[in-house]
C-alpha positions as CSV (number, residue, x, y, z in Angstrom):
1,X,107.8,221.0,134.0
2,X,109.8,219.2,136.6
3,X,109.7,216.1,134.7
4,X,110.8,218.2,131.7
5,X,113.9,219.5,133.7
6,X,114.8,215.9,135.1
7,X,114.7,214.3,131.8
8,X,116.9,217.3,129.6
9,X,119.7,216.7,132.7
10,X,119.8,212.9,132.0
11,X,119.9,213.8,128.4
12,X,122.7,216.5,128.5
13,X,124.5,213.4,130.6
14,X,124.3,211.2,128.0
15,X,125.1,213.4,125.0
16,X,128.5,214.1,127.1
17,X,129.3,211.0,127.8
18,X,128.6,209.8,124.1
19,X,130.8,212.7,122.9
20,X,133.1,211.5,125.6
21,X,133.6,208.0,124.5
22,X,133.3,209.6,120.7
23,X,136.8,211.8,121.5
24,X,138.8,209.2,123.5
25,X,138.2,206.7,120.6
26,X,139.7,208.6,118.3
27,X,142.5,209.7,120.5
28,X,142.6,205.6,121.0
29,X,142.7,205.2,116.9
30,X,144.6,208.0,116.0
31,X,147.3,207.0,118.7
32,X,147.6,203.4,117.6
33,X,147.4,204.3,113.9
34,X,150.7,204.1,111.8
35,X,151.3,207.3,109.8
36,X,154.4,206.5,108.4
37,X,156.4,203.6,108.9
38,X,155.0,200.2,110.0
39,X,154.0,196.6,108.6
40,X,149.9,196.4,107.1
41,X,148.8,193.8,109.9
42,X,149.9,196.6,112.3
43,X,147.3,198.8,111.2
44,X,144.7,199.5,113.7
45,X,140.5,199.9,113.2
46,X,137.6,200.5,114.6
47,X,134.4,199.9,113.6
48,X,136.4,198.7,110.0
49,X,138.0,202.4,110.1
50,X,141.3,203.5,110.5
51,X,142.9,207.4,110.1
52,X,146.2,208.1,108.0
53,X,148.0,211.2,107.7
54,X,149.2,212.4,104.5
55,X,153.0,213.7,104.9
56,X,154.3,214.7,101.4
57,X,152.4,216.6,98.6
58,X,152.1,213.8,96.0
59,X,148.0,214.0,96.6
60,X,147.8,218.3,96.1
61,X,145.5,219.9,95.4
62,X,143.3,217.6,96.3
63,X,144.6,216.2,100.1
64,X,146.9,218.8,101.3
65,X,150.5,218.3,103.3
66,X,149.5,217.1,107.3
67,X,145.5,216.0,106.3
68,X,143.5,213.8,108.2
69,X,141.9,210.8,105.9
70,X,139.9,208.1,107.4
71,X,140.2,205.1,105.4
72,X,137.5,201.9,105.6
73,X,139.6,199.2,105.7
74,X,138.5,196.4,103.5
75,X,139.2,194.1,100.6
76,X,141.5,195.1,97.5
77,X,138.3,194.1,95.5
78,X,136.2,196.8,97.0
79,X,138.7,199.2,95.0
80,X,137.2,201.0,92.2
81,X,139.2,203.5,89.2
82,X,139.2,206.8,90.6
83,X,139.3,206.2,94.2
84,X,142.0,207.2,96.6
85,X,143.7,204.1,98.3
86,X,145.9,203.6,100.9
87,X,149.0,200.2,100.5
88,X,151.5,199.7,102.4
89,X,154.8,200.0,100.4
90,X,157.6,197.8,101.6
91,X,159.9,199.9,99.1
92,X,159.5,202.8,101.3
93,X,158.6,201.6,104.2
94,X,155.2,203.8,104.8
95,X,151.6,203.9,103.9
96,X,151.1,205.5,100.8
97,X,147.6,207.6,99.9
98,X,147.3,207.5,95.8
99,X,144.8,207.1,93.1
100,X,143.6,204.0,91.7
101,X,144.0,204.6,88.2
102,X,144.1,201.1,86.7
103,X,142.5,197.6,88.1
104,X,143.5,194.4,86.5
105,X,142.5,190.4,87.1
106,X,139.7,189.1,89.5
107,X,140.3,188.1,93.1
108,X,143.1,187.3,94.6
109,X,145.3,188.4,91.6
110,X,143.8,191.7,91.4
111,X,146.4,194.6,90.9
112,X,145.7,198.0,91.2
113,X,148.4,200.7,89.6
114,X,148.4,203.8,91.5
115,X,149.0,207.6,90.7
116,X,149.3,210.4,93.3
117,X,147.3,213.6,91.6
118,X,150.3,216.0,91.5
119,X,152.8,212.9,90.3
120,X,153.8,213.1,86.6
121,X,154.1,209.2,86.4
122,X,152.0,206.3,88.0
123,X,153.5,204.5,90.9
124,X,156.1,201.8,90.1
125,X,155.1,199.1,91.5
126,X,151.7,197.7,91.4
127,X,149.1,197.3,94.9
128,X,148.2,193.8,95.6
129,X,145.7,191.7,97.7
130,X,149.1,192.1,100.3
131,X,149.5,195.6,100.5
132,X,145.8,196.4,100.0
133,X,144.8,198.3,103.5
134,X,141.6,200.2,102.5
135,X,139.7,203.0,100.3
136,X,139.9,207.2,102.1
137,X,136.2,207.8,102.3
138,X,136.7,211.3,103.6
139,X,139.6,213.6,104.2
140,X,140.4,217.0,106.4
141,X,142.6,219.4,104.8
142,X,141.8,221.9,107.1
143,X,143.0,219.4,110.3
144,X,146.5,219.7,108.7
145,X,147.6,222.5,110.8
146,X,146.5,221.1,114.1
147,X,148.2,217.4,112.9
148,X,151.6,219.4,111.6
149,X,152.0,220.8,115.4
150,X,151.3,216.8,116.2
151,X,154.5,215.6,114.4
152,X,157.7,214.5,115.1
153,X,160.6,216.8,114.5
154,X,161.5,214.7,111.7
155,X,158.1,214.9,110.4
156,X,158.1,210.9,110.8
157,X,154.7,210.6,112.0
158,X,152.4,211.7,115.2
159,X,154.5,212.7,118.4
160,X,152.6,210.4,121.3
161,X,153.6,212.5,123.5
162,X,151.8,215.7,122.0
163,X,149.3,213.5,120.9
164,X,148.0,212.6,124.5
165,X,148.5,216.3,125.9
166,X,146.2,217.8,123.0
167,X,143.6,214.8,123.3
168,X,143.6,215.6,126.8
169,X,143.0,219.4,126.2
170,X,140.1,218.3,123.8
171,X,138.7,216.2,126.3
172,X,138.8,218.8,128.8
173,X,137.6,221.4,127.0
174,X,134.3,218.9,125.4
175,X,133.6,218.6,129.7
176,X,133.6,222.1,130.5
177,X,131.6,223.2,127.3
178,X,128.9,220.6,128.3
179,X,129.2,221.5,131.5
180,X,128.4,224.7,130.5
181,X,126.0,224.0,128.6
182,X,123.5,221.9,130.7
183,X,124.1,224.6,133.3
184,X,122.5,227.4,130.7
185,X,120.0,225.0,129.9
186,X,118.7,224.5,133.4
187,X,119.3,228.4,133.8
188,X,117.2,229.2,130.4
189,X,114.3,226.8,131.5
190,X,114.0,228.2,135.1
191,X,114.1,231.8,134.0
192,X,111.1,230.1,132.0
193,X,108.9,228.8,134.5
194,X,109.6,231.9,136.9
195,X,108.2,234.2,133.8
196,X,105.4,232.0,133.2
197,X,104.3,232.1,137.1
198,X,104.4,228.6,137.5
């Protein structure tokens, strides 16, 4: 039973220090991630993945005002009618999340025309190879209150400096709770033995 005890303590420690490292890289990538304004090649990844906030309604019902979309950054070709995209637009000088609603040519000349869901007309100007950054694989209207207490007055993207005090809350409160938990599970297990007279 000791052995039992000695290995569910090493693997409480590694759960927290997984869920750790799982919470400070997305501080890490949500920090370093343009929301609004910035060039494509200053986009940030990991693991091929990059987050992206939504901040105007073009996208409702379907991605609310303030949602959290991670995006898999990869190759305009990838793209496929019906998925949601995200380009960089030099015209307005921001990532923009639409709908692929129309793919033309092969390769490097493909060309990809763009609708947000509650827009009346497509997108003006056509996505290319250049403004291509990747394909929203999942999105999280419900984070959109906790990124709208995130942003800037101006609503121009993530406040850093709320950004680090709430990922240091999360962090904090992920230590105590395991904390907390290993300590209950030690508790639970010796409350166990005593009962069982061994």
């Amino acid at each position: 039973m000791d052995g039992f005890i000695t290995f569910l303590k090493k693997a409480v420690d590694v759960l927290i220090v997984v869920i750790l490292i799982a919470v400070a890289a997305s501080v890490i990538i949500t920090y370093a991630a343009k929301t609004k304004s910035g060039s494509k090649t200053a986009q940030t990844s990991v693991f091929g993945y990059t987050p992206t906030v939504t901040l105007t309604g073009s996208m409702l019902p379907t991605i609310q005002i303030n949602a959290l979309s991670i995006v898999k950054c990869c190759d305009i070709s990838e793209a496929r009618t019906g998925d949601i995209i995200v380009y960089y637009s030099a015209e307005r000088d921001m990532n923009i999340i639409h709908r692929a609603v129309e793919i033309t040519g092969e390769g490097d000349s493909i060309s990809i025309i763009t609708k947000g869901d509650n827009n009346a007309a497509a997108d003006s100007v056509p996505v290319t190879k250049s403004s291509f950054i990747g394909i929203a694989k999942v999105t999280f209207n419900r984070a959109a209150p906790v990124v709208e207490k995130l942003l800037r007055e101006d609503g121009s993207g993530l406040d850093q400096g709320k950004l680090l005090i709430g990922a240091a809350a999360v962090f904090l409160a992920v230590l105590v709770a395991m904390e907390l938990i290993k300590y209950l599970i030690i508790l639970i297990l010796k409350l166990f033995k005593s009962g069982h007279g061994e």
